[in-house]
C-alpha positions in Angstrom: -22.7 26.6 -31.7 -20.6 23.9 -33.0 -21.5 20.4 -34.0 -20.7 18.3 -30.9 -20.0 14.8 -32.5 -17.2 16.6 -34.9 -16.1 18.2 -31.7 -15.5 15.5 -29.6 -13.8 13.8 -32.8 -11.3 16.6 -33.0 -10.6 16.3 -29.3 -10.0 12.5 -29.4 -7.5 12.9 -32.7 -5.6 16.1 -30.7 -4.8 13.1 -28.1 -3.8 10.9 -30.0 -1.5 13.6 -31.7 -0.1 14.6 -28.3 0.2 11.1 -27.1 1.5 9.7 -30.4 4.2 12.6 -30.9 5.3 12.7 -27.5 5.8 8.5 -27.5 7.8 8.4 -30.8 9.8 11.2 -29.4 10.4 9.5 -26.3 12.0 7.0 -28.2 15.4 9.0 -28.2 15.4 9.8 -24.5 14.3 6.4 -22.6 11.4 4.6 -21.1 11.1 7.8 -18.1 10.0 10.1 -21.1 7.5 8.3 -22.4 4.0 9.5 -21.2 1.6 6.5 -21.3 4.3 4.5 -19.6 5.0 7.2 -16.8 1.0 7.5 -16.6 0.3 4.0 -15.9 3.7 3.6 -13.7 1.9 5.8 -11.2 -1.5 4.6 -11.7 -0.3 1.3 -10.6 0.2 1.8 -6.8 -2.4 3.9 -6.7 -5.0 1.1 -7.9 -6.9 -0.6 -4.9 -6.5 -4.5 -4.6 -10.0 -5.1 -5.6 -9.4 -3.8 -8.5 -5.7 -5.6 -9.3 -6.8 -9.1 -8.5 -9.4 -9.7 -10.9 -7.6 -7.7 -13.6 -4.4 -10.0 -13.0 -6.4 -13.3 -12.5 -8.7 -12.3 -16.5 -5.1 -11.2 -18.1 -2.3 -12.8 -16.1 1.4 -11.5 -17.9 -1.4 -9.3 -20.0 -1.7 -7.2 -17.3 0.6 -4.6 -17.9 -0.6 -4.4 -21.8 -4.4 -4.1 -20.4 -3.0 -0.9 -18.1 -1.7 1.0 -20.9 -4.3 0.5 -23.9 -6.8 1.6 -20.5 -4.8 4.7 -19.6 -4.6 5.4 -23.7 -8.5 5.1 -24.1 -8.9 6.8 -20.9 -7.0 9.7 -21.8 -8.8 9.8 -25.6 -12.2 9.7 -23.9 -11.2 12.9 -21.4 -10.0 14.5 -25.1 -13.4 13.0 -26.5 -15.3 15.4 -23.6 -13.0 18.1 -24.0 -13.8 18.5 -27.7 -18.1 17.9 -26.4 -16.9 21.2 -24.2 -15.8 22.9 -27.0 -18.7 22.9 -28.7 -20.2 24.9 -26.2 -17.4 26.6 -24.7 -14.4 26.7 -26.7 -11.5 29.2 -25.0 -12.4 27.1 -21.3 -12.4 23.8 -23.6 -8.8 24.8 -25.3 -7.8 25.8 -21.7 -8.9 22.5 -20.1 -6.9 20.8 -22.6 -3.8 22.4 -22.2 -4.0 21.2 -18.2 -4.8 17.8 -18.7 -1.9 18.0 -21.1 0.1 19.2 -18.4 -0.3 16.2 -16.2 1.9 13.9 -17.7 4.6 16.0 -17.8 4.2 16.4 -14.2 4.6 12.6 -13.5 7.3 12.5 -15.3 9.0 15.4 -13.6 8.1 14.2 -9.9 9.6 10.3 -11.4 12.6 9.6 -9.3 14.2 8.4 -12.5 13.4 11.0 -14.5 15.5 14.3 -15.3 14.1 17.8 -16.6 14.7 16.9 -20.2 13.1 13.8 -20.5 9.8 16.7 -20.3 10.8 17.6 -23.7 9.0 15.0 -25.7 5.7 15.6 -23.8 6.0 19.4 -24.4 6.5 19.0 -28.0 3.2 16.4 -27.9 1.2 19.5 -26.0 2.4 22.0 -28.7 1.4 19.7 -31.4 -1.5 18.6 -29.6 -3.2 22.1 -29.0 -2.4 23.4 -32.2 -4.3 20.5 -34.0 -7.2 21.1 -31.8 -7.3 24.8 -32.3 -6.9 24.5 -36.1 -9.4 21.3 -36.6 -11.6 23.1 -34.1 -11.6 26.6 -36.3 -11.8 25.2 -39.5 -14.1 21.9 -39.3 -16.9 22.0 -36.3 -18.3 25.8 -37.0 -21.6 25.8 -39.1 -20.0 27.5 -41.3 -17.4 24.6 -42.3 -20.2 22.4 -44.3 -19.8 24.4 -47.1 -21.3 27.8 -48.5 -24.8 27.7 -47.4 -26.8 28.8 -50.5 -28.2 32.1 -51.0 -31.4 33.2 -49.8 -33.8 33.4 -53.0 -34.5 36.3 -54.7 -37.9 37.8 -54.0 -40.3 38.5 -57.3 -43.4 40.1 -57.3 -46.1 37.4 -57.9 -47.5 39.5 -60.9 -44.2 38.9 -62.7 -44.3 35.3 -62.1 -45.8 32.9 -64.7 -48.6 30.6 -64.3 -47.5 27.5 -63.3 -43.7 28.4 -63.0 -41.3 27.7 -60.0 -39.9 30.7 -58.2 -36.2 31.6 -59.8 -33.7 29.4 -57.2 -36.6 27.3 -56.4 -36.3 23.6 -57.7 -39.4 22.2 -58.9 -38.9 18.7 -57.6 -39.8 17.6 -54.1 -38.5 20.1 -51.6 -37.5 17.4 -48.7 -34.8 16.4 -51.1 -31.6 16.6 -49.2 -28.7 18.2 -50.7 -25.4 15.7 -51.2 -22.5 15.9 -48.5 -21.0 19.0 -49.4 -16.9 18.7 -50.4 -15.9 21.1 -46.9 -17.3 18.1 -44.9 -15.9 15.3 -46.6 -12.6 17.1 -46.2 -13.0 18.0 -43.0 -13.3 14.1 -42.0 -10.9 13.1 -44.5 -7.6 15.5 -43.0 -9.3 14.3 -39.6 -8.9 10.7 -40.1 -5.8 11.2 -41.5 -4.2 13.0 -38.5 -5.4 10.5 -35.9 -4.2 7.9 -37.7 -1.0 9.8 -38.2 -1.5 9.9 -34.2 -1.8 6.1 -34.0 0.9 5.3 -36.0 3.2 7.4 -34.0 1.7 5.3 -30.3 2.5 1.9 -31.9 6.1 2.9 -33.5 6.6 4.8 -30.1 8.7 4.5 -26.9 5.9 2.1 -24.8 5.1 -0.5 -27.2 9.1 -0.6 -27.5 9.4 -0.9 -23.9 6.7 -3.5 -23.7 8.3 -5.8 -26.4 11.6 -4.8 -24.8 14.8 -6.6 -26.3 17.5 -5.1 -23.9 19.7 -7.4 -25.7 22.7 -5.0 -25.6 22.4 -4.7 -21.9 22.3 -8.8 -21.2 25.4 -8.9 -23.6 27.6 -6.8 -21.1 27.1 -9.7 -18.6 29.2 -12.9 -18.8 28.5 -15.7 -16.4 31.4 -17.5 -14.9 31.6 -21.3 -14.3 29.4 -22.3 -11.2 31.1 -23.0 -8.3 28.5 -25.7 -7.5 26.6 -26.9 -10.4 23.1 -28.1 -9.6 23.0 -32.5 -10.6 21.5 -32.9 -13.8 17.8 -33.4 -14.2 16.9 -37.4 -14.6 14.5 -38.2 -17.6 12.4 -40.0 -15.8 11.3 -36.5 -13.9 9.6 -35.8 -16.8 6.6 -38.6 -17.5 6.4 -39.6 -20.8 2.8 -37.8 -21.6 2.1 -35.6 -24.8 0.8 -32.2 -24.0 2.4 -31.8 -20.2 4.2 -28.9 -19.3 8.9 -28.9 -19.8 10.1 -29.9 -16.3 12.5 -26.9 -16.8 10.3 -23.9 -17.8 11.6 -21.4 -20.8 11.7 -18.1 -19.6 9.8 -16.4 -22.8 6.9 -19.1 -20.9 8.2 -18.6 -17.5 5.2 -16.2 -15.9 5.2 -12.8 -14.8 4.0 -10.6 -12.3 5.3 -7.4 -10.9 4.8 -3.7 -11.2 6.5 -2.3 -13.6 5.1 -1.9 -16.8 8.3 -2.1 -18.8 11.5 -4.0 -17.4 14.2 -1.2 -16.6 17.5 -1.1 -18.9 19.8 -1.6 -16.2 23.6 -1.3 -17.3 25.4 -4.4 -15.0 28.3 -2.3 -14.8 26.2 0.4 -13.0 24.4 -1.8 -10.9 25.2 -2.2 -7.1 23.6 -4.2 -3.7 23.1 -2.4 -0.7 22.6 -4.0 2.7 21.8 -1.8 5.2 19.2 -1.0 8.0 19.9 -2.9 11.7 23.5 -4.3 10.6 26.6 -3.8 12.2 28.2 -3.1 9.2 26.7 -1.7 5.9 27.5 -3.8 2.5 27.6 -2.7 -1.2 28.1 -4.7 -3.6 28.9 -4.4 -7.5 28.3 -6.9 -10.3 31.7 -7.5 -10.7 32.5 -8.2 -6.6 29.1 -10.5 -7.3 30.9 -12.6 -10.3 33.8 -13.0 -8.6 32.2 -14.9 -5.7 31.6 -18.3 -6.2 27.9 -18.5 -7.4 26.1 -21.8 -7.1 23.3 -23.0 -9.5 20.1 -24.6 -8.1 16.6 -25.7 -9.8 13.9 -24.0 -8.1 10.2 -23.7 -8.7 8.5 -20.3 -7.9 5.0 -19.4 -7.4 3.0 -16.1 -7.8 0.3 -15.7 -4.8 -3.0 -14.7 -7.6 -1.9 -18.1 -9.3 -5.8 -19.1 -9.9 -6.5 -23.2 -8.5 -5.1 -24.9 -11.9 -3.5 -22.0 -13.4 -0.7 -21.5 -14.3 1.6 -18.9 -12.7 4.3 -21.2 -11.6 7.3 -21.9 -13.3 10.7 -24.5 -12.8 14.1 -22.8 -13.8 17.5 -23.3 -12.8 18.6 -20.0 -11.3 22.7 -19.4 -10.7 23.7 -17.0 -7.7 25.1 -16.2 -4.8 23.5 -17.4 -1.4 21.6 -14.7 0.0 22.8 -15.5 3.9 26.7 -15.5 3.0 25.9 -11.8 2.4 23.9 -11.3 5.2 26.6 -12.4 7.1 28.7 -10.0 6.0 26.4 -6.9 7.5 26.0 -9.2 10.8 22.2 -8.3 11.2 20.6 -7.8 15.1 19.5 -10.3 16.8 16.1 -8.7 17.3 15.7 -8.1 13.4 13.1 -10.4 12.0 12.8 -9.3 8.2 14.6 -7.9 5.2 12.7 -5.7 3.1 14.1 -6.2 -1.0 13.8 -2.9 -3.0 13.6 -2.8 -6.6 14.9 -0.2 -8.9 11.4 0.4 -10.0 10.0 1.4 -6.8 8.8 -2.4 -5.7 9.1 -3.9 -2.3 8.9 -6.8 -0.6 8.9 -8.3 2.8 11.1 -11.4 3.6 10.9 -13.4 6.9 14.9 -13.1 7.5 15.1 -16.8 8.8 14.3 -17.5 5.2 17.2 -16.0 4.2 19.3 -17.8 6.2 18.1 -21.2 7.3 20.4 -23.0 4.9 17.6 -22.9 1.9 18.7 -22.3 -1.2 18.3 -18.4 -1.1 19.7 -16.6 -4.2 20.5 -13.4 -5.2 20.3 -14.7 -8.6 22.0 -13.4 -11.6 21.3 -16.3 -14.5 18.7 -18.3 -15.6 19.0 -21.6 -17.4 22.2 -21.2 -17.9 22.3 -17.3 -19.4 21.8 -14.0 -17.9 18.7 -13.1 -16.7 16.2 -11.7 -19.2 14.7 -8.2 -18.4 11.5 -9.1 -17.7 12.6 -11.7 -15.3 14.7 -9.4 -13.5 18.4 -8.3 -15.2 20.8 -8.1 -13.8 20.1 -9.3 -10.3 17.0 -10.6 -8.2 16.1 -12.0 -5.3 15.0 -16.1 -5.9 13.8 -18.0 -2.1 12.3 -21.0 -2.0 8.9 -21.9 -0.4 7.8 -18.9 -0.1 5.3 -16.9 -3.1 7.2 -14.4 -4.9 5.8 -11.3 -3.5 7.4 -11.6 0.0 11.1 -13.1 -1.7 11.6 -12.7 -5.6 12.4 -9.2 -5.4 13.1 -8.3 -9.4 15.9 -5.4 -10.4 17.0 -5.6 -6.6 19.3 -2.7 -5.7 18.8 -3.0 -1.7 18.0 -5.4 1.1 17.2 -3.5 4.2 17.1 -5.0 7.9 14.4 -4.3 9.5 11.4 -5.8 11.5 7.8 -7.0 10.6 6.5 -4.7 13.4 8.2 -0.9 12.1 8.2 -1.5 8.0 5.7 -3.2 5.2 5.9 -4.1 1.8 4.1 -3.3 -1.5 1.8 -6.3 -1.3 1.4 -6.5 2.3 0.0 -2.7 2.5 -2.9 -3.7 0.0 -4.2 -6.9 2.1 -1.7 -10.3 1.1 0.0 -12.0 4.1 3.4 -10.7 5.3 5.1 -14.1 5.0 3.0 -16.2 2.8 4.7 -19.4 3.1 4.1 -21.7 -0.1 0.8 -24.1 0.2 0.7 -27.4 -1.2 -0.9 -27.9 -5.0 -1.5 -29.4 -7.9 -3.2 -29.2 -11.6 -4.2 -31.5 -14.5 -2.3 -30.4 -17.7 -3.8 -33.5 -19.4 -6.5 -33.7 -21.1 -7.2 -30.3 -21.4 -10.4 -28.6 -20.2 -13.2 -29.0 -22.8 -11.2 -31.7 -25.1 -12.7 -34.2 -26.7 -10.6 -37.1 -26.5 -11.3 -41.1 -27.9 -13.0 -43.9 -26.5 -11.1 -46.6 -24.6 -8.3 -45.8 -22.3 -7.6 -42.7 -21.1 -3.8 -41.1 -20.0 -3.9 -38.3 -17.5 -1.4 -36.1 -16.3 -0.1 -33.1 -14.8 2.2 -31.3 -11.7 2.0 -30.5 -7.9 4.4 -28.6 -5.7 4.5 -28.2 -2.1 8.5 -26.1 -2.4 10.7 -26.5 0.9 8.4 -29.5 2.0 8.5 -32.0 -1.5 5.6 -34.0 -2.8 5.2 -37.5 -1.0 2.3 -38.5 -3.5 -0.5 -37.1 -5.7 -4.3 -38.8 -5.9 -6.7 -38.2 -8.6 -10.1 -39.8 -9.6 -12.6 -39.7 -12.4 -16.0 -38.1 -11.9 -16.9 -39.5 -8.6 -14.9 -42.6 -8.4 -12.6 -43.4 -5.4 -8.8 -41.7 -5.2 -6.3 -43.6 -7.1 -2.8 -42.9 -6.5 -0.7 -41.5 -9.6 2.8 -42.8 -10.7 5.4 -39.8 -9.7 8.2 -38.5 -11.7 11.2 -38.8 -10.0 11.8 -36.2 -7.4 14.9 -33.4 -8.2 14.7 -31.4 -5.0 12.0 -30.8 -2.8 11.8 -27.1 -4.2 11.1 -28.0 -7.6 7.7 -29.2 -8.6 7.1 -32.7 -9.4 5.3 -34.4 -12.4 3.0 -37.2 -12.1 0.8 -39.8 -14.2 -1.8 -42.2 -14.5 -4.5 -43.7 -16.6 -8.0 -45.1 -16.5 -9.3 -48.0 -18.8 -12.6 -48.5 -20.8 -14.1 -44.4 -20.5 -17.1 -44.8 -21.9 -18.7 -41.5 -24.2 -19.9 -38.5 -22.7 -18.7 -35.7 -20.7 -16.3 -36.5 -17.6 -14.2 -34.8 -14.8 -10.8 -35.5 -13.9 -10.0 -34.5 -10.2 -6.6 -34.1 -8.4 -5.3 -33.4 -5.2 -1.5 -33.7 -3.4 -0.3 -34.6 -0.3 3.2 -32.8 0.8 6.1 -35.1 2.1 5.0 -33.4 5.8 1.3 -34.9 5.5 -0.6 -32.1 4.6 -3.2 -32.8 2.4 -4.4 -30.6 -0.5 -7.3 -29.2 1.2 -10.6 -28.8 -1.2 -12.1 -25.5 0.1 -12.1 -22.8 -2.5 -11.0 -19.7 -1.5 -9.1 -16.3 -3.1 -5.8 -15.6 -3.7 -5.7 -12.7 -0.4 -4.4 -12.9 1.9 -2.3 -15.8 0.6 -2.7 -18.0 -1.8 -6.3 -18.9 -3.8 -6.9 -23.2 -2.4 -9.0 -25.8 -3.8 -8.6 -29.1 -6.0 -8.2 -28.4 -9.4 -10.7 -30.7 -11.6 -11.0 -30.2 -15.7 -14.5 -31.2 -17.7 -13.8 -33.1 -20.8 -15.7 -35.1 -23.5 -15.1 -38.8 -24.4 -16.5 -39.7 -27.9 
C-alpha cells in the first residue's frame, strides 16, 4: 500500500503540471484555450444567486479573481483525492485522473468561441499531467521508495555469542532510536516540490492571469474617435466641493467599477465588430464600426449604478461617455408597436433586458464607443456598449454588445432577471458619506463632512445629514451638471467634542422622494437604507 499523504501530494503537483502547462501554452492561441478561464466561464451561469451576491458584495471588481484562484484550488483538491485513491487503488486512480482531465477540454470544445485547436494546449497539459503522476506515483509513494530497508540480521547460535556482547547488526544503544530521513525521501520531496512549483510558475506566467491583467492596448489603438458632433458643456468647479478625501466628480476608469460575467474582457478587433438589430422590426439593421464613426456621435456625462452596490458602497461611477443615441437606430428597424423591450447581447454570452421606452424617450441612451474622451477600455466594454440612464446597469449597460433584439417582457428574459433581480429596475434615490471615513479618528473642534447622492433621470433637489442623533441639517450642494450625473454635497458641524460619533445621510430626489431608511438587499432591485459611518473625535 502506498503512503497516502505523499500520494495526495503527487496528485495535487500533476494538477498543477496540467493546469500550469496547458495555461502557458494557451498563451499562443487566446483566452478560449486557456482552461481555468474556460472552467470558471461556465461555472459562472451555472452559480445560483445566493451564492453570487454575497461573493460580489465581500470582493466587488475581485470577483472574477476569487472565481478562478476557487476553480484552481478546487481542481488541486479533486487531484489532492485522486492521488488519496491512488494509494489504494492506483490503475482506477490514474484512470479517474485522465477523466477529470478530460473535462476542460470539453468546455472548451462545446465554447461557442472556441475552435478544435484551441484543445491542443489542454491535451498537451493532460499528457504532461499523467505522466508526472504515473512517474512520481512509481518512483516516490511505494514502501519501497524510502530507501533500502536494511537487512534482516544474521542469526548466530547463542553458544557462539560472547557474554555480554550485542548480536552482529544489532546496535548496542537504545533500540527506539529512529533512523535519520533516508536520501530516497528527501529526494523524492525535493524533485516533488520542484515540479509543482515548476507547475505554479507556469499558472501565473500563463494565459488567465494575462487575460485578467489584460492590456488589449493593440486592439483600443485600431480605434480613433472622431470630433463629437455635440460635446457635452464643461463640468463647473464648483460641482466638485472643495473637501479633501471626496471622490473626482468625473470617475477614472482604472476606478470606474465593475461588474459583469466574463472573467476576462474579450479582444475584440473594431474592424470586425458589427450591431445587429433584429427581432419584431420591420427592417433588420447591421451596423459596423466604421458606419458607427461616421454618424454624428454625441458626448454626455452620465452616472451609472450596479444593482449589488451595498448602502454606502461604492459601485457607482460618473464618466463622460461619447456615442450614438440608441433610439436614432431603433428608428431605423421601425420596432412594433406591441414590442415592449430590447434584449442587448454581449459577445460573451451576457444579456440584458431593457424597457424599450428607455431607449427612446428622448434620455440620453448611448450605444457608447468612448470614455473620457478615449476609446473604451476592455474591461469597460471595447469597442461598443450599451450606456442608459436611470436605470441599474444590468437591465441597460450591456458590455461587448453585438445585438439588440426586439422583443417583449412577456416571451424573453435576461441573465439577471432569470436568477431573481427585477426586469426593469429603475434607479432608486441614494446617497453616501465619503468624509470622514469609517473608523477615523479625526481632531477636536470643527468637523467637515462630505460625500455624493444620485437619484439619475430624476436629479437631487437636496441632501440632509445629522450627527449622532441630532436633528437633519441640510448640506450645501455642488452645483448640478445633469440630472443623470450624481451630485456632491457638503457641510460641517462646530465644537465635536471627543469620543466616538456617527454621521448620518439621506437625499431627497428633485420628484420628492425621500431616501427611505429601511434596510433591505440588493434582489430584486436595489439594496436601500441611509448610509451612516462611526468615527472617533480625539
Amino acid at each position: 500500500m502506498r503512503r497516502p499523504f505523499r500520494a495526495a501530494l503527487v496528485g495535487v503537483v500533476a494538477t498543477l503540471v496540467l493546469f500550469g502547462a496547458a495555461d502557458l501554452i494557451a498563451r499562443a492561441f487566446g483566452p478560449q484555450a486557456a482552461p481555468l478561464l474556460a472552467l470558471g466561464q461556465t461555472i459562472i451561469p451555472l452559480t445560483p444567486t445566493e451564492v453570487v451576491k454575497p461573493v460580489i458584495e465581500l470582493f466587488g471588481t475581485n470577483d472574477k479573481l476569487f472565481l478562478i484562484l476557487s476553480t484552481g484550488f478546487a481542481a488541486m483538491v479533486l487531484g489532492g483525492l485522486i492521488g488519496w485513491l491512488a494509494s489504494h487503488r492506483l490503475r482506477p486512480a490514474t484512470v479517474l485522473l485522465f477523466v477529470a482531465g478530460l473535462v476542460p477540454l470539453l468546455v472548451i470544445l462545446i465554447r461557442p468561441e472556441s475552435n478544435v485547436i484551441d484543445i491542443i494546449p489542454t491535451l498537451i497539459g493532460l499528457v504532461l499531467g499523467m505522466a508526472v503522476f504515473r512517474v512520481l506515483m512509481s518512483s516516490g509513494t511505494s514502501p519501497n521508495e524510502i530507501g533500502t530497508a536494511p537487512a534482516a540480521p544474521r542469526k548466530f547460535p547463542a553458544a557462539a555469542i560472547p557474554a555480554g556482547s550485542s548480536t552482529p547488526g544489532e546496535s548496542s544503544s537504545d533500540s527506539s532510536e529512529k533512523p535519520a530521513t533516508s536520501p530516497s525521501r528527501r529526494r523524492f520531496f525535493v524533485i516533488t516540490g520542484i515540479i509543482g512549483a515548476a507547475g505554479a510558475a507556469a499558472v501565473a506566467a500563463g494565459q488567465t492571469v494575462a487575460s485578467l491583467t489584460l492590456d488589449a492596448g493593440a486592439a483600443v489603438a485600431k480605434l480613433v474617435l472622431p470630433t463629437p458632433a455635440k460635446k457635452a458643456p464643461p463640468i463647473p468647479a464648483s460641482a466638485h466641493p472643495d473637501v479633501k478625501g471626496l471622490v473626482p466628480f468625473v470617475t477614472d476608469p482604472k476606478d470606474f467599477y465593475r461588474i459583469d460575467t466574463a472573467l476576462a474582457p474579450p479582444v475584440i478587433d473594431p474592424q470586425e465588430w458589427s450591431l445587429r438589430i433584429h427581432g419584431m422590426v420591420e427592417s433588420e439593421v447591421t451596423l459596423t464600426m466604421d458606419d458607427l464613426l461616421d454618424l454624428p456621435l454625441e458626448e454626455h456625462h452620465i452616472t451609472l449604478t450596479c444593482v449589488s452596490n451595498p448602502v454606502g458602497g461604492d459601485l457607482v461611477g460618473n464618466a463622460t461617455w461619447l456615442g450614438y443615441p440608441v433610439r436614432e437606430l431603433l428608428r431605423r428597424a421601425n420596432p412594433n408597436k406591441d414590442a415592449d423591450m430590447v434584449l442587448s447581447h454581449s459577445i460573451d454570452g451576457f444579456s440584458a433586458s431593457t424597457p424599450i421606452e428607455a431607449l427612446t424617450d428622448g434620455r440620453d441612451s448611448l450605444l457608447a464607443v468612448g470614455m473620457n474622451g478615449s476609446p473604451l477600455p476592455p474591461e469597460h466594454g471595447f469597442p461598443a456598449r450599451l450606456v442608459v440612464p436611470g436605470l441599474y446597469g444590468f437591465v441597460s449597460a450591456t458590455k461587448w454588445v453585438t445585438e439588440l433584439e426586439v422583443t417583449r417582457f412577456d416571451e424573453k428574459t435576461a441573465y439577471w432577471t432569470d436568477r431573481g433581480w427585477d426586469a426593469k429596475a429603475p434607479i432608486l434615490v441614494a446617497s453616501r458619506v465619503e468624509v470622514p471615513k469609517p473608523l477615523a479618528k479625526v481632531p477636536a473642534g470643527d468637523l467637515v463632512v462630505g460625500g455624493t447622492a444620485w437619484a439619475q433621470q430624476s436629479g437631487i433637489e437636496r441632501v440632509d445629514v445629522k450627527l449622532d442623533d441630532g436633528d437633519w441639517t441640510s448640506a450645501e450642494l455642488g452645483d448640478e451638471v445633469n440630472i443623470d450625473t450624481w451630485r456632491q454635497w457638503k457641510t460641517g458641524f462646530s465644537d465635536v467634542d471627543a469620543g466616538l460619533h456617527t454621521v448620518t445621510v439621506r437625499a431627497i430626489d428633485q420628484d420628492g422622494n425621500v431616501q427611505t431608511p429601511e434596510r433591505r438587499k440588493s434582489i430584486p432591485n436595489s439594496a436601500t437604507g441611509h448610509h451612516h459611518i462611526q468615527f472617533s473625535v480625539e
